[in-house]
mmCIF file of the N, C-alpha and C atoms, coordinates in Angstrom:
data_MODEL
# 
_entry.id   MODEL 
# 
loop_
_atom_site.group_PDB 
_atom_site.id 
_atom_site.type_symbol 
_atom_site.label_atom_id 
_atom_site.label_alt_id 
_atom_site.label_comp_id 
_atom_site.label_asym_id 
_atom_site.label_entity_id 
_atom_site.label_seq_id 
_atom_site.pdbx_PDB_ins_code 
_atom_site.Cartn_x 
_atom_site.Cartn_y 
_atom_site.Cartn_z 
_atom_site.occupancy 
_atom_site.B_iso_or_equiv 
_atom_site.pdbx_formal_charge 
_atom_site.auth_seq_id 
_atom_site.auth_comp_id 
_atom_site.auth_asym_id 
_atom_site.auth_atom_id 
_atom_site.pdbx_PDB_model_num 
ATOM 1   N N  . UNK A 1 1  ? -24.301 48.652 40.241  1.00 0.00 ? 1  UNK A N  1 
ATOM 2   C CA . UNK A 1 1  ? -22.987 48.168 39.844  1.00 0.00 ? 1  UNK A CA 1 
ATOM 3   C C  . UNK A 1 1  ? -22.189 49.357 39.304  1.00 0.00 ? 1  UNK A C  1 
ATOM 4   N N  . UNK A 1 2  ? -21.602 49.136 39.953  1.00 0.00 ? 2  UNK A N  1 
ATOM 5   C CA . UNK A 1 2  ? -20.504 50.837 39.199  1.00 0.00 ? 2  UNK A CA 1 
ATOM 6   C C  . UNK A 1 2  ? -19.536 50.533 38.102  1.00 0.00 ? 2  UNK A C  1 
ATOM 7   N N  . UNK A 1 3  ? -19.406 51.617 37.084  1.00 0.00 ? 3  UNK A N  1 
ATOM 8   C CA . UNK A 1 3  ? -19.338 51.553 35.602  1.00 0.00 ? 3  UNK A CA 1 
ATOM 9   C C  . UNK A 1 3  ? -18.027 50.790 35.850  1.00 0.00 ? 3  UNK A C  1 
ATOM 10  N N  . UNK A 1 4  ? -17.129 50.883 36.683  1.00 0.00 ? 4  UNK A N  1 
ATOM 11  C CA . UNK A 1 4  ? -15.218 50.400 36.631  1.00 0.00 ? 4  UNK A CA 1 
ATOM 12  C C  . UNK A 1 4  ? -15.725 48.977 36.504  1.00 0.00 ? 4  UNK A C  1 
ATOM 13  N N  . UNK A 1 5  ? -16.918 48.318 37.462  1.00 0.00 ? 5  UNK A N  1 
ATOM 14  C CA . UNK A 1 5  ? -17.015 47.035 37.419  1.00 0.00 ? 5  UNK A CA 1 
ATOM 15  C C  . UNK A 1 5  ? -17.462 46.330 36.361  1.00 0.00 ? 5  UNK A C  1 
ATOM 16  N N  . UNK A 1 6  ? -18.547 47.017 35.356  1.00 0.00 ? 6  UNK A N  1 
ATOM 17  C CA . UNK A 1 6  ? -19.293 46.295 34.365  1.00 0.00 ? 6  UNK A CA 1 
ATOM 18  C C  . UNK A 1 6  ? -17.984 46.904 33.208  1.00 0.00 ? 6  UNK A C  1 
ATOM 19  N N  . UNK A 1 7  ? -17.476 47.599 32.803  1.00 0.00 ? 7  UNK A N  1 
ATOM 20  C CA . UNK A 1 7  ? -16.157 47.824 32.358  1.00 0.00 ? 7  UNK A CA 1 
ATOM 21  C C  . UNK A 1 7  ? -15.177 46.629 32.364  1.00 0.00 ? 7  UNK A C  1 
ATOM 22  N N  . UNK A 1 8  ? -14.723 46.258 33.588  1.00 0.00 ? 8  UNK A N  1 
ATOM 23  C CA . UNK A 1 8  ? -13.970 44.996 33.597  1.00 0.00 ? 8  UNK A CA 1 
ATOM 24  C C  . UNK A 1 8  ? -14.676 43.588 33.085  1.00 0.00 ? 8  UNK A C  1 
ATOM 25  N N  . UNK A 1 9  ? -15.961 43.543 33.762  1.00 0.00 ? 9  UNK A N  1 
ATOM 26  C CA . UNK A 1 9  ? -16.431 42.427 33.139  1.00 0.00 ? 9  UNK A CA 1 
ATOM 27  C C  . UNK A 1 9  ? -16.278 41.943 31.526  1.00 0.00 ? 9  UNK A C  1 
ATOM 28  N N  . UNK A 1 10 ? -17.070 43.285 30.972  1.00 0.00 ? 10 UNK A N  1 
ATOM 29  C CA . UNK A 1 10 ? -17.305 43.240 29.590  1.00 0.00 ? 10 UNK A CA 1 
ATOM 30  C C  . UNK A 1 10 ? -16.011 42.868 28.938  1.00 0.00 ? 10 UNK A C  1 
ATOM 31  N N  . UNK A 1 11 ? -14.443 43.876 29.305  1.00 0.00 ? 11 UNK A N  1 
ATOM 32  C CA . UNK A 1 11 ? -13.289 43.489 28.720  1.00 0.00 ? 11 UNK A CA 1 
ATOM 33  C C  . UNK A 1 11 ? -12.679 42.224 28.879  1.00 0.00 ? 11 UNK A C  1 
ATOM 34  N N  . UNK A 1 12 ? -13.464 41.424 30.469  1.00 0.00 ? 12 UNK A N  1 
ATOM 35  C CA . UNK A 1 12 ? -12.836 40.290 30.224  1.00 0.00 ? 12 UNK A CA 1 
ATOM 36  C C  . UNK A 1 12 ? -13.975 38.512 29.357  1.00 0.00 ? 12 UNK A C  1 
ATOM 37  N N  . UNK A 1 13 ? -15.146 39.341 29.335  1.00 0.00 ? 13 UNK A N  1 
ATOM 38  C CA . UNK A 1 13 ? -15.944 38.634 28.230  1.00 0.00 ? 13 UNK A CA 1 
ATOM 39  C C  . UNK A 1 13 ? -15.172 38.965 26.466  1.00 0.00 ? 13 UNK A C  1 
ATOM 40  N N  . UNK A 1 14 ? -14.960 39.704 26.491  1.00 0.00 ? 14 UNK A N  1 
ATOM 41  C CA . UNK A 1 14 ? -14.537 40.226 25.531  1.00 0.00 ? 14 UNK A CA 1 
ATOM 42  C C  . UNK A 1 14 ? -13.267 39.379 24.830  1.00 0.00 ? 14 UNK A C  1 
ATOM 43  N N  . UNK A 1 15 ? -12.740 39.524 26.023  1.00 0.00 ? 15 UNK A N  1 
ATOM 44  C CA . UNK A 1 15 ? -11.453 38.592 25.591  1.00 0.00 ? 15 UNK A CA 1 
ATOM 45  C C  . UNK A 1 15 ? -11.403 37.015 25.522  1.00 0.00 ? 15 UNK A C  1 
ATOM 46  N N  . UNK A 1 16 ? -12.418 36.378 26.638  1.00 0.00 ? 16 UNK A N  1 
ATOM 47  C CA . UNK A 1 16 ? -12.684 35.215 26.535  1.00 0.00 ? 16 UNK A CA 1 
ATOM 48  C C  . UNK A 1 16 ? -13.154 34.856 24.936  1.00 0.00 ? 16 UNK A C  1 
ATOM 49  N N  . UNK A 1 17 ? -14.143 35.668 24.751  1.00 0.00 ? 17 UNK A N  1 
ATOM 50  C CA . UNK A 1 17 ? -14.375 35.654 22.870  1.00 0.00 ? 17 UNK A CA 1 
ATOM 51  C C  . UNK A 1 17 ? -13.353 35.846 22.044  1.00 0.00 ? 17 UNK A C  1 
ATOM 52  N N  . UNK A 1 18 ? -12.427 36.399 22.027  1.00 0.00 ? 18 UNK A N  1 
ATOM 53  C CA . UNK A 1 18 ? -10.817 36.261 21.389  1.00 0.00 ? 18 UNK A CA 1 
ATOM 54  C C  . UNK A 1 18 ? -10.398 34.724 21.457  1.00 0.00 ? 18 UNK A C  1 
ATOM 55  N N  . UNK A 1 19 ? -10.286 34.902 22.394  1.00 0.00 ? 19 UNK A N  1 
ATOM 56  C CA . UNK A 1 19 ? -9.437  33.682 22.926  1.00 0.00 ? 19 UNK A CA 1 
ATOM 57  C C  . UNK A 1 19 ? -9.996  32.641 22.376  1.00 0.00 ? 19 UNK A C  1 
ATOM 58  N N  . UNK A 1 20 ? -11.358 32.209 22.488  1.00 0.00 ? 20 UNK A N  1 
ATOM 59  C CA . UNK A 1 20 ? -12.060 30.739 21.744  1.00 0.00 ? 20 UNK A CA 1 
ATOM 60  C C  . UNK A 1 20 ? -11.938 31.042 20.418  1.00 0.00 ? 20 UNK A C  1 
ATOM 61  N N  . UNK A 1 21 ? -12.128 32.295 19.866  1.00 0.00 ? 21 UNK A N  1 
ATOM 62  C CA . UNK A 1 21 ? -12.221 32.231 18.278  1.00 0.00 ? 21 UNK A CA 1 
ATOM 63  C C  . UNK A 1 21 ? -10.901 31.863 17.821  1.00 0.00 ? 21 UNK A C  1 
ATOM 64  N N  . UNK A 1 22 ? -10.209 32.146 18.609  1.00 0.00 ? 22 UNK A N  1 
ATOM 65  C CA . UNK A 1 22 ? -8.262  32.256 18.391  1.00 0.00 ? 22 UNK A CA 1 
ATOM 66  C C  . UNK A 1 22 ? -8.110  30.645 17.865  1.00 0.00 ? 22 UNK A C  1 
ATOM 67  N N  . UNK A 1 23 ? -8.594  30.140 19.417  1.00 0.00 ? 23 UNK A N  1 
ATOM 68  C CA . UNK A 1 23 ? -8.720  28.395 19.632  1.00 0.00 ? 23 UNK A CA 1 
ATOM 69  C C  . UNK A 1 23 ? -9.325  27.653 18.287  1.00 0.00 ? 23 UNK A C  1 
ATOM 70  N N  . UNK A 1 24 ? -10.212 28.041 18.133  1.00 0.00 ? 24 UNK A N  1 
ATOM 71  C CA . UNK A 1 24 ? -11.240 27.547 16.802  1.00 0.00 ? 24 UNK A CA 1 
ATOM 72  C C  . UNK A 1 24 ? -10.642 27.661 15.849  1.00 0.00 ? 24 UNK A C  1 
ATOM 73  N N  . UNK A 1 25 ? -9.697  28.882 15.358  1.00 0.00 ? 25 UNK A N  1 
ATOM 74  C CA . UNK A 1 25 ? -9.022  29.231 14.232  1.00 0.00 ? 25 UNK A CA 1 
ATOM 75  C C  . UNK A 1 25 ? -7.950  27.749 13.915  1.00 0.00 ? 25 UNK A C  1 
ATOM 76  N N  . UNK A 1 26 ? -7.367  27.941 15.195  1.00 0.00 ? 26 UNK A N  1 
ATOM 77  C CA . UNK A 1 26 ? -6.322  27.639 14.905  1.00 0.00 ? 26 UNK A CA 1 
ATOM 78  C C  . UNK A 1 26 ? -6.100  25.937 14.842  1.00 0.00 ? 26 UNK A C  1 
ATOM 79  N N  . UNK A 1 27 ? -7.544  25.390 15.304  1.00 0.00 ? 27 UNK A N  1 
ATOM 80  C CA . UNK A 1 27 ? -8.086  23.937 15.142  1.00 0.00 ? 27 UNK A CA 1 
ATOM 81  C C  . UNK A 1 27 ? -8.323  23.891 13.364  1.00 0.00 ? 27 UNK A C  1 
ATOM 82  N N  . UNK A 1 28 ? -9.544  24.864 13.117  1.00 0.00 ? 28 UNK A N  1 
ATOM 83  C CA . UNK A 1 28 ? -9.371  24.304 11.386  1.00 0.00 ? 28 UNK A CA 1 
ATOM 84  C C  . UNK A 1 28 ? -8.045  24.965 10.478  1.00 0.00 ? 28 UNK A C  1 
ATOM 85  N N  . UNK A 1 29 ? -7.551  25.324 11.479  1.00 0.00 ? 29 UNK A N  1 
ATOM 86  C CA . UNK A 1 29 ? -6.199  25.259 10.224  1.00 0.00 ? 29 UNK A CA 1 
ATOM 87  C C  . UNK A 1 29 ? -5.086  24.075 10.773  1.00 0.00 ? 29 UNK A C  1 
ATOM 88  N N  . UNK A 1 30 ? -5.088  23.866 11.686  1.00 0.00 ? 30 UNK A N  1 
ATOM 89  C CA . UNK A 1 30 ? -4.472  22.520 11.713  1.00 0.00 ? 30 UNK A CA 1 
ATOM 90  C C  . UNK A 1 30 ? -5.241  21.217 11.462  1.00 0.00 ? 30 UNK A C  1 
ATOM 91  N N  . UNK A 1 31 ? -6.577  21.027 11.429  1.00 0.00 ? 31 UNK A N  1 
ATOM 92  C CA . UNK A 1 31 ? -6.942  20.181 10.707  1.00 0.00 ? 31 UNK A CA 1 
ATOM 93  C C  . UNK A 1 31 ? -6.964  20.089 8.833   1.00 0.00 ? 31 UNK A C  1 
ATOM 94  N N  . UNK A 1 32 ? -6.770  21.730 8.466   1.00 0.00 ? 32 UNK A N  1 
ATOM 95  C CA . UNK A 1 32 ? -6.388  21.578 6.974   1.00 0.00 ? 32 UNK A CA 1 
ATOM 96  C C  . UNK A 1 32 ? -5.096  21.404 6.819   1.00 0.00 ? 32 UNK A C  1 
ATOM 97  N N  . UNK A 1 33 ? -4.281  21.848 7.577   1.00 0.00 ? 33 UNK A N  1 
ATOM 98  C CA . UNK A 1 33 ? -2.762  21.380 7.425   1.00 0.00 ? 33 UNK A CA 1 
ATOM 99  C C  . UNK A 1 33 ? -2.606  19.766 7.203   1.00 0.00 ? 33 UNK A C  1 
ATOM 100 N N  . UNK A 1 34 ? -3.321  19.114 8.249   1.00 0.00 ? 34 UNK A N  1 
ATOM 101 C CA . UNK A 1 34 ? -3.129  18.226 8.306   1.00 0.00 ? 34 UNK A CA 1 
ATOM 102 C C  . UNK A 1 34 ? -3.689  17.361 6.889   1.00 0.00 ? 34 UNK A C  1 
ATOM 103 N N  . UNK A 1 35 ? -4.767  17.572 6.710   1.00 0.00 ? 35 UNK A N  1 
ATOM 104 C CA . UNK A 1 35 ? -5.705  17.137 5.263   1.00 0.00 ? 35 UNK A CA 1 
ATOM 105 C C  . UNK A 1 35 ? -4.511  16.975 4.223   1.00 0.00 ? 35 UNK A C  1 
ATOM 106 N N  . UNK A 1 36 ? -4.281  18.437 4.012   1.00 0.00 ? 36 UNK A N  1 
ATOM 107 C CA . UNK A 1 36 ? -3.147  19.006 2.879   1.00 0.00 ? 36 UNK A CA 1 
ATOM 108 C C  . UNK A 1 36 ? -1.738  17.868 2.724   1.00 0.00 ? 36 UNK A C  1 
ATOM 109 N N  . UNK A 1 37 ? -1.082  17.936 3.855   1.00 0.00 ? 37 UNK A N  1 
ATOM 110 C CA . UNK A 1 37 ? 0.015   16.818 4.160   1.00 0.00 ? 37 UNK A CA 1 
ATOM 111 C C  . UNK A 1 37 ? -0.525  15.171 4.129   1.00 0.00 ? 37 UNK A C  1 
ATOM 112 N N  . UNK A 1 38 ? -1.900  14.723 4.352   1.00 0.00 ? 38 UNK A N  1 
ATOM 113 C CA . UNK A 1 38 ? -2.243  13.390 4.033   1.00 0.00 ? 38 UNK A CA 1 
ATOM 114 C C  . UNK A 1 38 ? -2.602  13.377 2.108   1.00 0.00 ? 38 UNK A C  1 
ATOM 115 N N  . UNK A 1 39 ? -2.611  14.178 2.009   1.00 0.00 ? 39 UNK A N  1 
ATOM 116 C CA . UNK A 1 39 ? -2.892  14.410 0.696   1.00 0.00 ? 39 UNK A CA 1 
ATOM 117 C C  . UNK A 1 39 ? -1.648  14.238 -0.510  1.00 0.00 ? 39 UNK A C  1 
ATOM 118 N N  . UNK A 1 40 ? -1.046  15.069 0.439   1.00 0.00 ? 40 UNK A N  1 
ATOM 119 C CA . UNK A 1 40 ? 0.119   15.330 -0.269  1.00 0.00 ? 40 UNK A CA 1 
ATOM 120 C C  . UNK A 1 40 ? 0.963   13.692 -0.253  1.00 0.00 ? 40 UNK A C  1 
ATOM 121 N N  . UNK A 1 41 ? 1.100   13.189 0.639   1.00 0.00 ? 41 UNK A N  1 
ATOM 122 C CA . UNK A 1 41 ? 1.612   11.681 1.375   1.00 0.00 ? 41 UNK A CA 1 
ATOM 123 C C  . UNK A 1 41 ? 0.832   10.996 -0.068  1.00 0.00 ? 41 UNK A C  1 
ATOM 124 N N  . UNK A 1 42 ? 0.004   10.737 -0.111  1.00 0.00 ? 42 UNK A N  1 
ATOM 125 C CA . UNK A 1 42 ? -0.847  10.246 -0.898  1.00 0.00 ? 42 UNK A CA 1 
ATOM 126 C C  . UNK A 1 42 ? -0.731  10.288 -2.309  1.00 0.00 ? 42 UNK A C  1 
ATOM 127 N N  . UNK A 1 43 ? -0.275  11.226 -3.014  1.00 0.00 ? 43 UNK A N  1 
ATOM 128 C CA . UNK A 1 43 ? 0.186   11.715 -4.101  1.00 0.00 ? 43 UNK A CA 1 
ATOM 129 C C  . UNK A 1 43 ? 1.427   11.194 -4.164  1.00 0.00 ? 43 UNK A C  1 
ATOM 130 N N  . UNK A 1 44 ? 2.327   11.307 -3.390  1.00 0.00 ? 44 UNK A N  1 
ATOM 131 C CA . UNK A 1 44 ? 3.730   10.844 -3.147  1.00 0.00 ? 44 UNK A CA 1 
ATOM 132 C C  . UNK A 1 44 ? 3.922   9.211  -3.397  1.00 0.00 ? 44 UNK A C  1 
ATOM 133 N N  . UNK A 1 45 ? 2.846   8.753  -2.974  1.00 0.00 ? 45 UNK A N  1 
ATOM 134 C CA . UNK A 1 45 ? 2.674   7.014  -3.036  1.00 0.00 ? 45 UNK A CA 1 
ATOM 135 C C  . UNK A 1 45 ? 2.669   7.029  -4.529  1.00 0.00 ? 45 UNK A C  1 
ATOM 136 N N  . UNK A 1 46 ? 1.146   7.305  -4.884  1.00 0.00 ? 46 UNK A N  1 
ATOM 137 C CA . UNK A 1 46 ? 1.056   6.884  -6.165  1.00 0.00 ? 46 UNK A CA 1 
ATOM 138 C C  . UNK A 1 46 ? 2.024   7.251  -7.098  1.00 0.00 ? 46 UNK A C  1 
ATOM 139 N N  . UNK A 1 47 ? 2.813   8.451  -6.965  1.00 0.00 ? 47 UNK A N  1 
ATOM 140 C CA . UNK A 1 47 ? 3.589   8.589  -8.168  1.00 0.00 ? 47 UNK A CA 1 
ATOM 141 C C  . UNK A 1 47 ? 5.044   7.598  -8.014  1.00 0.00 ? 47 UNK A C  1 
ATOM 142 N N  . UNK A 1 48 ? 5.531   6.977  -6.875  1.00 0.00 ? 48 UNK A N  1 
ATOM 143 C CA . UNK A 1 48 ? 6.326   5.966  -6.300  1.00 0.00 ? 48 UNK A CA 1 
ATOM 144 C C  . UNK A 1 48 ? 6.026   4.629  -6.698  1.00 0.00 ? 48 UNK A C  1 
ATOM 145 N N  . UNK A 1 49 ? 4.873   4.118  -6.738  1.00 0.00 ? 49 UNK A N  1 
ATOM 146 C CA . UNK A 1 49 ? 3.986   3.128  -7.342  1.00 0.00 ? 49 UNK A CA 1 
ATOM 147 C C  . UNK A 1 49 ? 4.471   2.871  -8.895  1.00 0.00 ? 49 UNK A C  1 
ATOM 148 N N  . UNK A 1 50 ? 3.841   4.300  -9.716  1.00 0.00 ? 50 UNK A N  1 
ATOM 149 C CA . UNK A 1 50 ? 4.036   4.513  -11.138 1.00 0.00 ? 50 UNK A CA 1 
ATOM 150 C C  . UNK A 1 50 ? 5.376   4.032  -11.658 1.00 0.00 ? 50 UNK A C  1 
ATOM 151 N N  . UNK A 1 51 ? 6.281   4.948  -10.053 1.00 0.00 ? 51 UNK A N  1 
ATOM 152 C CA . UNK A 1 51 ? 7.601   5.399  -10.882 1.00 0.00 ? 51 UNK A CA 1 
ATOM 153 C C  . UNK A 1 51 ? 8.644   3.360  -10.866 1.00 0.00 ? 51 UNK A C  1 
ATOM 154 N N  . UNK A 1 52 ? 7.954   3.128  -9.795  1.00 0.00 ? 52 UNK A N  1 
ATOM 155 C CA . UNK A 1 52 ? 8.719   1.446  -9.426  1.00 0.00 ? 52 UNK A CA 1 
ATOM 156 C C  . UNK A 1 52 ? 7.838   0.279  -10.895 1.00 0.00 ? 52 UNK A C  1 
ATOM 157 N N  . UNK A 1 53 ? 6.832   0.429  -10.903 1.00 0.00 ? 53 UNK A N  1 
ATOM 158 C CA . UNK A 1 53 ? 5.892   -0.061 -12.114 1.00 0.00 ? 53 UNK A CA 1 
ATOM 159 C C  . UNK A 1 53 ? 6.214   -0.042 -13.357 1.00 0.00 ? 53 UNK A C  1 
ATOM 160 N N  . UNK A 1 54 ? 7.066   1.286  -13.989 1.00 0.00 ? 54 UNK A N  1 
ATOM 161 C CA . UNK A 1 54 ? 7.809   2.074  -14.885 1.00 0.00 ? 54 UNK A CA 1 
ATOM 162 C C  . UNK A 1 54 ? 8.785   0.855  -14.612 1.00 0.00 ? 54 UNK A C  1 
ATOM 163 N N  . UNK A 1 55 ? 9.453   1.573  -13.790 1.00 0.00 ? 55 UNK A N  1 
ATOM 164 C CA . UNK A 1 55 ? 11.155  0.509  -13.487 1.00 0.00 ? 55 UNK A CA 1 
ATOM 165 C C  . UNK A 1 55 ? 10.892  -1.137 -13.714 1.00 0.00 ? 55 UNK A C  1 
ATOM 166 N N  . UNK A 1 56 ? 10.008  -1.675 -13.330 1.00 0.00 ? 56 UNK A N  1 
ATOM 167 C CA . UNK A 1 56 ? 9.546   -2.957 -13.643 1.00 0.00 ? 56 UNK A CA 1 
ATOM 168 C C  . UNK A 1 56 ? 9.727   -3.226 -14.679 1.00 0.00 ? 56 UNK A C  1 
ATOM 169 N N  . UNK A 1 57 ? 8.551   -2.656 -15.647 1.00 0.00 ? 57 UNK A N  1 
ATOM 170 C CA . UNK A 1 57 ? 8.654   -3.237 -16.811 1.00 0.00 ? 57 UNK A CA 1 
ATOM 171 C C  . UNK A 1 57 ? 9.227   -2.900 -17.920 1.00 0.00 ? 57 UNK A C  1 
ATOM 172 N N  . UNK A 1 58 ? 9.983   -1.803 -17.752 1.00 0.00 ? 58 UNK A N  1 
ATOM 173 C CA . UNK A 1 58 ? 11.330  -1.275 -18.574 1.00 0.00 ? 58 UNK A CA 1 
ATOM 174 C C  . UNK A 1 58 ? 10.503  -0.511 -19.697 1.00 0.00 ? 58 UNK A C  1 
ATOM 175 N N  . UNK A 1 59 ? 9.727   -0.036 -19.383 1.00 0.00 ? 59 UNK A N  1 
ATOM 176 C CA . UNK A 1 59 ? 9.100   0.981  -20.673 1.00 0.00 ? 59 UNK A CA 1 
ATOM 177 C C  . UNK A 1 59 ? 8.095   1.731  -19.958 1.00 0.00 ? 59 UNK A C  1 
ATOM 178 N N  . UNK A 1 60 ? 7.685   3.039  -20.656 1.00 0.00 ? 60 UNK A N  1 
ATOM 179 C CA . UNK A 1 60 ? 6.151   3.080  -20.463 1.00 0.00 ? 60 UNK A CA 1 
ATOM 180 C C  . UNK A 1 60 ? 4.750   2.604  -21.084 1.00 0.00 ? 60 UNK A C  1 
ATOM 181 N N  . UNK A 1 61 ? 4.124   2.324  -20.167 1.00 0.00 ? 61 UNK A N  1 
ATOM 182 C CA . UNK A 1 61 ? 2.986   1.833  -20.824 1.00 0.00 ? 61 UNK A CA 1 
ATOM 183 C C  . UNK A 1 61 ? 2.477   2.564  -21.562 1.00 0.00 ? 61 UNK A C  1 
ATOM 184 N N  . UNK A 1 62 ? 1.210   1.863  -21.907 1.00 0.00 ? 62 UNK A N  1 
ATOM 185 C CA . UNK A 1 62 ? 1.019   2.854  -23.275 1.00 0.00 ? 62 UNK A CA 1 
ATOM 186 C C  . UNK A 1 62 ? -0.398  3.546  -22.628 1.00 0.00 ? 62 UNK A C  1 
ATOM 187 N N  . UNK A 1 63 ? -1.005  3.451  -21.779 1.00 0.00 ? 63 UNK A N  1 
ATOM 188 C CA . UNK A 1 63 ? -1.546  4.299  -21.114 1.00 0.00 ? 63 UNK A CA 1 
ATOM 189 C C  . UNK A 1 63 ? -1.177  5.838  -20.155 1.00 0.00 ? 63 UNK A C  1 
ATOM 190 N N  . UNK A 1 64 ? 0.222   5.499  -20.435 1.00 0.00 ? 64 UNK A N  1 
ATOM 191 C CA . UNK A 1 64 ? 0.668   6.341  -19.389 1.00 0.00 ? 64 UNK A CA 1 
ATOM 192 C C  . UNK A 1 64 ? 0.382   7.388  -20.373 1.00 0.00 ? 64 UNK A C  1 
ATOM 193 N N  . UNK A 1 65 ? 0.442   8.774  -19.411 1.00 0.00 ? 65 UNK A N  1 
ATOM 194 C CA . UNK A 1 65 ? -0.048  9.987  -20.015 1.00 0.00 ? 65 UNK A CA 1 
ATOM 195 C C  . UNK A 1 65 ? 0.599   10.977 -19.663 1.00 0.00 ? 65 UNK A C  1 
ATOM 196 N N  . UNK A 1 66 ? 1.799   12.173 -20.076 1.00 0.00 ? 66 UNK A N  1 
ATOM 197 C CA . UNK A 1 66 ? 2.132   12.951 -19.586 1.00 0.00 ? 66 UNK A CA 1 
ATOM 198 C C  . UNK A 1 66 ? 2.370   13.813 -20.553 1.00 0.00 ? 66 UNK A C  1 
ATOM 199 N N  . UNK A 1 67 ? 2.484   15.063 -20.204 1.00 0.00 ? 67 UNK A N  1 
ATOM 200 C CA . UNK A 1 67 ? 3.154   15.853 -21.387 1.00 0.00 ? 67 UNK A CA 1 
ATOM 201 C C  . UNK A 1 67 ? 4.772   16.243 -21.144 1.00 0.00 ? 67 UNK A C  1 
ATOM 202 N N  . UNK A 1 68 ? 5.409   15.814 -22.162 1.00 0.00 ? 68 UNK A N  1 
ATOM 203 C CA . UNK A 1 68 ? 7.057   16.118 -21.952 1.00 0.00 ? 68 UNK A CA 1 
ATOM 204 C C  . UNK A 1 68 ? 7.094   17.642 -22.629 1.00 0.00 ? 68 UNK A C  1 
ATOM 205 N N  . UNK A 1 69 ? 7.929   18.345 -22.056 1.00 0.00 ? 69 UNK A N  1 
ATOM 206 C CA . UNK A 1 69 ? 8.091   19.578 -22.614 1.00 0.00 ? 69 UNK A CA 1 
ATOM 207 C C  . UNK A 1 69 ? 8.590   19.937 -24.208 1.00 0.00 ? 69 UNK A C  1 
ATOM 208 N N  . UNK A 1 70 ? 8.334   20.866 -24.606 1.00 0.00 ? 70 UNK A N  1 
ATOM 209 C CA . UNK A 1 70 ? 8.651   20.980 -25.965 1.00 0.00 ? 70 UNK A CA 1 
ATOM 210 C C  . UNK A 1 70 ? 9.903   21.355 -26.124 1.00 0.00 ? 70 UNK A C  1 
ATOM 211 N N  . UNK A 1 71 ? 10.774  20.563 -27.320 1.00 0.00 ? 71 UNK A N  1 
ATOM 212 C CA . UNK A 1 71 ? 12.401  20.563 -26.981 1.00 0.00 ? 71 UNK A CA 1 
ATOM 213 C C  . UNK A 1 71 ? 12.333  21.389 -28.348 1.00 0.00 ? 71 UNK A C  1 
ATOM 214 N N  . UNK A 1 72 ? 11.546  21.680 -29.277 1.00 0.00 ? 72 UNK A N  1 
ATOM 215 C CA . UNK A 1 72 ? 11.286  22.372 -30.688 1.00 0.00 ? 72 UNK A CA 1 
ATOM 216 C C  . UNK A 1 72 ? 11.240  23.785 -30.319 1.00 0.00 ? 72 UNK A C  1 
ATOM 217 N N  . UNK A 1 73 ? 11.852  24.723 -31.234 1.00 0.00 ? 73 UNK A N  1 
ATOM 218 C CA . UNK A 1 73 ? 11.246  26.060 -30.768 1.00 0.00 ? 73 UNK A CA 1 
ATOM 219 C C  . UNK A 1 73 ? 10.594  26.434 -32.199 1.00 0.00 ? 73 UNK A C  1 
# 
C-alpha cells in the first residue's frame, strides 16, 4: 500500500473521529440545555403559584421565608 494511500485513509479516520465526538458533544449539551430550561420553567411555576397564593390571601404567610434587604445602614 503506498504511504499517499494509508495517509489518506488515516486523515479520513481521523476526521470521522472529529466528527462523532463533535456529534456527541453537541447532544450532551443540548440535552443540558434542555434540563437547565425545564428547570428553569419549573422554578418559574412555583414562584407564580407563591406569588398568586400571596395575592389570594392578602398577606404573607407566616411560613413564608425570605430575606428583604437591609434598608438600615
Amino acid at each position: 500500500m503506498p504511504p499517499r494511500v494509508k495517509a489518506e485513509r488515516m486523515k479520513a479516520r481521523g476526521q470521522e473521529k472529529l466528527t462523532n465526538k463533535l456529534a456527541a458533544t453537541r447532544r450532551i449539551a443540548e440535552e443540558k440545555r434542555a434540563n437547565a430550561e425545564a428547570k428553569l420553567n419549573e422554578k418559574a411555576l412555583r414562584t407564580s403559584e407563591k406569588a398568586d397564593y400571596i395575592r389570594r390571601i392578602g398577606h404573607l404567610p407566616s411560613t413564608f421565608s425570605f430575606k428583604l434587604p437591609s434598608l438600615c445602614w
